[in-house]
C-alpha positions in Angstrom: 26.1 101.7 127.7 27.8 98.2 128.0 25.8 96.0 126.0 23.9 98.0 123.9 24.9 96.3 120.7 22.0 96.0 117.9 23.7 93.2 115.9 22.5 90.0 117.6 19.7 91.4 119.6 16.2 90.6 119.6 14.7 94.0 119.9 10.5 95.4 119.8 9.4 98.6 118.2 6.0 99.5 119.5 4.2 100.8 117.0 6.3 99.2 114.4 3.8 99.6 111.1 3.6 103.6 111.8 5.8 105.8 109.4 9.0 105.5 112.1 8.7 101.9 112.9 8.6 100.7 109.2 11.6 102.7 108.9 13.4 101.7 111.9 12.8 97.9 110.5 14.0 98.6 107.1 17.1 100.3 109.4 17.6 97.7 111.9 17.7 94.8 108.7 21.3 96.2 107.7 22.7 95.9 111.0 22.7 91.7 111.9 20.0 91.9 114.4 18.7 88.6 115.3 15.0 89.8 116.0 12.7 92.3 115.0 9.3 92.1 116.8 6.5 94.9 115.2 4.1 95.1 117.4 1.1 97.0 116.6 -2.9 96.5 116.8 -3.4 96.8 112.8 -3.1 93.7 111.0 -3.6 94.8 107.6 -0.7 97.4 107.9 1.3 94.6 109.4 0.1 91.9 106.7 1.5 95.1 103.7 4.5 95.1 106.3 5.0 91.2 106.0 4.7 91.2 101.8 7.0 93.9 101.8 9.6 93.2 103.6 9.5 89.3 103.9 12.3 88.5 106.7 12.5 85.8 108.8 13.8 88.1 111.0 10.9 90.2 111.5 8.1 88.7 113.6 4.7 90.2 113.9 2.7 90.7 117.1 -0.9 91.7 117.2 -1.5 93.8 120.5 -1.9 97.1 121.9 0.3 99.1 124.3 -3.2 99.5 126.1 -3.3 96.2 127.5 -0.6 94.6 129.6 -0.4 91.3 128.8 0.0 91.7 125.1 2.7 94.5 126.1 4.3 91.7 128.8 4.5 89.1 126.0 6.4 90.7 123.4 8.7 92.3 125.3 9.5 89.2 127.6 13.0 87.9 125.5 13.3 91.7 124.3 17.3 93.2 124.5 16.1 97.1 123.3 12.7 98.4 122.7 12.0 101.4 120.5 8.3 102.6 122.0 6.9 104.4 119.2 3.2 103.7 119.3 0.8 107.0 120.2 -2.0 108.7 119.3 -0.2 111.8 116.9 -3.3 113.6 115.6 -3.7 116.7 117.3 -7.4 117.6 116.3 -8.4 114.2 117.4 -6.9 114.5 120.6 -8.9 117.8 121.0 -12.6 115.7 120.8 -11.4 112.5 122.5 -8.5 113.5 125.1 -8.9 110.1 127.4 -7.8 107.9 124.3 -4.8 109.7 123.8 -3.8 109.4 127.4 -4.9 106.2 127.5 -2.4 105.2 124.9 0.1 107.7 125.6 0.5 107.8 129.4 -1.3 104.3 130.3 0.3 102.2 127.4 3.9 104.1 127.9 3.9 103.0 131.6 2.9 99.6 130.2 5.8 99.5 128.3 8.4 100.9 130.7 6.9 98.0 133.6 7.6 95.3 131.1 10.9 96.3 130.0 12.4 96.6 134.0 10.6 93.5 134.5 12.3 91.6 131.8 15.4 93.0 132.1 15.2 94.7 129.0 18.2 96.7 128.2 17.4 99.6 126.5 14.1 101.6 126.3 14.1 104.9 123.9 10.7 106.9 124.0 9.7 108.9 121.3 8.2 111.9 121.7 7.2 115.6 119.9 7.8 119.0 119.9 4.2 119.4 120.8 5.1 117.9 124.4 7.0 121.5 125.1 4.3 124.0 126.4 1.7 122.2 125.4 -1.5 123.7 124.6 -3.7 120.6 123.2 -4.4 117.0 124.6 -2.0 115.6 122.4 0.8 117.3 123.6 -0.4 117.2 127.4 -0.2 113.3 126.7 3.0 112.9 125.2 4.8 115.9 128.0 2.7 113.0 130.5 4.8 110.0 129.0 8.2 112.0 129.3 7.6 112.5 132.8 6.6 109.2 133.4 9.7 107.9 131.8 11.7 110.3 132.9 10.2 109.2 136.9 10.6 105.5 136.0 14.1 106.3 135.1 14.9 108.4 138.6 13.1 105.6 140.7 15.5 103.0 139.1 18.7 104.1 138.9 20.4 100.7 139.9 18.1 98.9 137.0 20.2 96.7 134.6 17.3 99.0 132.0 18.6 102.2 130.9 15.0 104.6 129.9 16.2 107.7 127.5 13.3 110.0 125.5 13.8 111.4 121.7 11.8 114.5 120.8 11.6 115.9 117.6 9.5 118.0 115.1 7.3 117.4 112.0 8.6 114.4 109.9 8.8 115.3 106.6 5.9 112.9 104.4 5.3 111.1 107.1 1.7 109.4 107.7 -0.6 111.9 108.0 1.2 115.4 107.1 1.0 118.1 105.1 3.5 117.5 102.7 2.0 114.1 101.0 -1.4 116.1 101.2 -0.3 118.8 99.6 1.0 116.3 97.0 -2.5 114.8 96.7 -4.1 118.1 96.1 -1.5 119.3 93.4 -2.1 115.9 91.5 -6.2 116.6 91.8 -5.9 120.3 90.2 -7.8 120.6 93.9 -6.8 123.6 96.1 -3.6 123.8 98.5 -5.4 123.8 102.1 -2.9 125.5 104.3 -3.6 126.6 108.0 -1.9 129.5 108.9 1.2 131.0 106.2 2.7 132.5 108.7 2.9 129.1 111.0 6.6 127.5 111.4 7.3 124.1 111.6 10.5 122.1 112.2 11.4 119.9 109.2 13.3 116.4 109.6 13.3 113.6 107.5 12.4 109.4 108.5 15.6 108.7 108.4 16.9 111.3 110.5 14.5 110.5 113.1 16.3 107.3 112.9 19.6 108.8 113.2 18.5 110.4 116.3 16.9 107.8 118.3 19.8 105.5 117.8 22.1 107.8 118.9 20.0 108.0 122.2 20.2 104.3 122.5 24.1 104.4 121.8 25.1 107.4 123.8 21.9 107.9 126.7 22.3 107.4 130.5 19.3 106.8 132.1 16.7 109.3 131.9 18.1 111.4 128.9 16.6 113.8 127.0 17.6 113.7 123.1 17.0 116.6 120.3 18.2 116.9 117.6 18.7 120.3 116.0 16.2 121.2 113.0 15.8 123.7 110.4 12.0 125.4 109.8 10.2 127.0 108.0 6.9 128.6 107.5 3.9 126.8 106.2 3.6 129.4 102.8 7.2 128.4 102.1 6.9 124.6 102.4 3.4 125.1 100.0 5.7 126.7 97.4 8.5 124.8 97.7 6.0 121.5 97.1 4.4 123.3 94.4 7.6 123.7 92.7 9.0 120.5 92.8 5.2 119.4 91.2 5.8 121.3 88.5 3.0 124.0 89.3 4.0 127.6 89.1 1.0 129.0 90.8 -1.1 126.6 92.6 -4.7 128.1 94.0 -4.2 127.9 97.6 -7.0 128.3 100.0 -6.4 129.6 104.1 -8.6 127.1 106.1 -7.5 128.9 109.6 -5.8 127.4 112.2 -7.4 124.2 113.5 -8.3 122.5 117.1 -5.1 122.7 119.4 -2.4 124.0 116.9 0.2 126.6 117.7 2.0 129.4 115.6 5.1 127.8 116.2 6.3 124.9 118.4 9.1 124.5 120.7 12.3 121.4 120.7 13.3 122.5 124.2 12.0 125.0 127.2 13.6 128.2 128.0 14.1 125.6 131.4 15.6 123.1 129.7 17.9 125.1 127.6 19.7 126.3 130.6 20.7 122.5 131.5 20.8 121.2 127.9 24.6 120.1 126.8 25.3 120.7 122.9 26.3 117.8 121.2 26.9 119.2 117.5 23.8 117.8 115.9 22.0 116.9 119.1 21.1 118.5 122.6 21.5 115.9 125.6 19.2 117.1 128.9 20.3 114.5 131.6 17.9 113.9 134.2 17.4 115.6 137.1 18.1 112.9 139.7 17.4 115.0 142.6 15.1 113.2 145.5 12.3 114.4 147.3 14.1 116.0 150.1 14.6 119.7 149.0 16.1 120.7 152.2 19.6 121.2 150.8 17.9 123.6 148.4 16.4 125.7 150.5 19.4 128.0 151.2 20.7 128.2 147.7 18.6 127.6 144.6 19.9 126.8 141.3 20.9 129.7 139.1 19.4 129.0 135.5 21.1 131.0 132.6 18.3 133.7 131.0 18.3 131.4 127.6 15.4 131.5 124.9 13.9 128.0 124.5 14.7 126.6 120.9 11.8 126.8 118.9 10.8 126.9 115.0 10.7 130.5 115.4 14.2 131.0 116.2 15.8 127.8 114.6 17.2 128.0 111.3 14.4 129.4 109.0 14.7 128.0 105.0 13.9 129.9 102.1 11.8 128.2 99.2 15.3 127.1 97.1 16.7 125.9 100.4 13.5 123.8 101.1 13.0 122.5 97.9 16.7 121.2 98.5 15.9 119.2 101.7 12.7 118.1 100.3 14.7 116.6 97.3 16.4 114.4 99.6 13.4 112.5 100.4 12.8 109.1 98.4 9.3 109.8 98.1 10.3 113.4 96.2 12.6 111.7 94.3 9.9 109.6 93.1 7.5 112.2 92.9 10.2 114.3 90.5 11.2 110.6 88.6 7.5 110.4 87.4 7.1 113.5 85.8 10.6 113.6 84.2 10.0 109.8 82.7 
């Protein structure tokens, strides 16, 4: 971990105009860095990004995780990289599979080559719950990229470049979910489109997600597994929780049926994993299993792994309406969202 300072450092967040990277920026601003390079392959998200912010510090690089010279020529000068850049949409993933492991898998190895090349000194992966068990493309893709970093990390153990992996759950308002949509539909009069009511979901905030990948950054060894613990709660609570806070007693809410590649419930950690994972408070640490490819000294005696359940949204901590509507008013958006119809 010697090293791994932010203040001073010039450091790349892949990804960097998505919902985690803006916030990461916004994050890393308060903390003296010398550098922030965005790199992303939007350039109107990363023109808003530039009016909005308007640091010197924060440099803007056009590029796609896809293609290795743009990847090689922002991380060449890079001290830590935060690698958030995927393909998230799960139904998408479903009709075109080979782009999400083409920017998953392909790009992610991209990014790991270029950071052991240029001595970079800290890489921290995100990932998703949908990695554990996974059932559609999407999470095939992004379980891919943790064992790619996780392989990078075993095959350089003496590299100056220590490769750790976050994993978490739904990000509460995040691009693309439910919550801001269920926002848009209660400001419409238009129906509440929910899924499944029944369905469970892991509920963590932007910033927390911060929280959590730089506490992999500060306290990972190489090949690390982060998670950090989560409440949930079912999708019929979150719906009446948001209808709440709106203002709307009893919104008209129609079931749409569960769409291309989702699950009832999704998983932080394996039953596997669980049996090797150390509890850190707010986080569980999986270190890597550095074992080589000579399995003779397992022959004779196999490792015992504890009968543990894996840690899903199922058996997490499950929030009742009043107890969501309190995390949601956390949020800055909610706040916002509550400030406008008080004013």
């Amino acid at each position: 971990m010697s090293g791994r300072q932010i203040p001073g450092s010039v450091v790349t967040i892949t990804g960097g105009t998505g919902s985690f990277g803006s916030t990461m920026t916004r994050h890393l601003l308060t903390q003296d860095v010398a550098e922030i390079r965005v790199f992303s392959r939007d350039e109107s998200k990363q023109d808003a990004m530039r009016h909005a912010i308007q640091d010197s510090r924060v440099r803007f690089y056009i590029g796609d995780v896809r293609d290795e010279k743009s990847v090689n020529q922002v991380i060449r000068g890079t001290d830590l990289v935060f690698h958030a850049a995927a393909l998230k949409q799960v139904p998408s993933g479903e009709f075109f599979p080979m782009e999400a492991v083409a920017t998953n898998v392909t790009g992610s190895a991209n990014v790991l080559q270029a950071g052991l090349e240029y001595g970079v000194k800290s890489i921290v992966c995100l990932s998703t719950d949908k990695a554990v068990y996974p059932i559609n493309a999407m999470g095939m893709s992004k379980a891919l990229m943790e064992k790619t970093a996780m392989a990078y990390a075993r095959n350089n153990l003496d590299a100056a470049t220590s490769i750790s992996v976050t994993r978490y759950g739904n990000v509460m308002y995040s691009r693309g979910s439910v919550i801001p949509l269920f926002v848009d539909q209660l400001k419409r009069g238009a129906p509440l489109t929910i899924t499944d009511p029944t369905m469970t979901r892991f509920l963590m905030s932007l910033a927390q997600s911060v929280d959590l990948v730089e506490y992999a950054f500060t306290q990972s060894d190489t090949g690390d597994l982060f998670v950090r613990k989560a409440p949930a709660s079912t999708v019929a609570t979150l719906l009446a929780a948001v209808a709440r806070i709106a203002g709307v007693d009893d919104p008209d809410v129609t079931v749409i049926g569960t769409r291309h590649g989702e699950k009832l419930y999704e998983s932080l950690l394996s039953t596997e994993e669980m049996a090797h994972a150390q509890d850190f408070g707010d986080y569980y640490r999986v270190p890597l299993d550095t074992r080589t490819l000579d399995y003779a000294p397992y022959f004779e005696e196999g490792e015992q792994q504890a009968p543990l359940e894996a840690y899903t949204s199922h058996n997490t901590t499950r929030l009742g309406v009043e107890e969501t509507v309190a995390l949601l008013e956390t949020l800055p958006e909610i706040q916002q969202l509550i400030g406008s119809r008080t004013s």
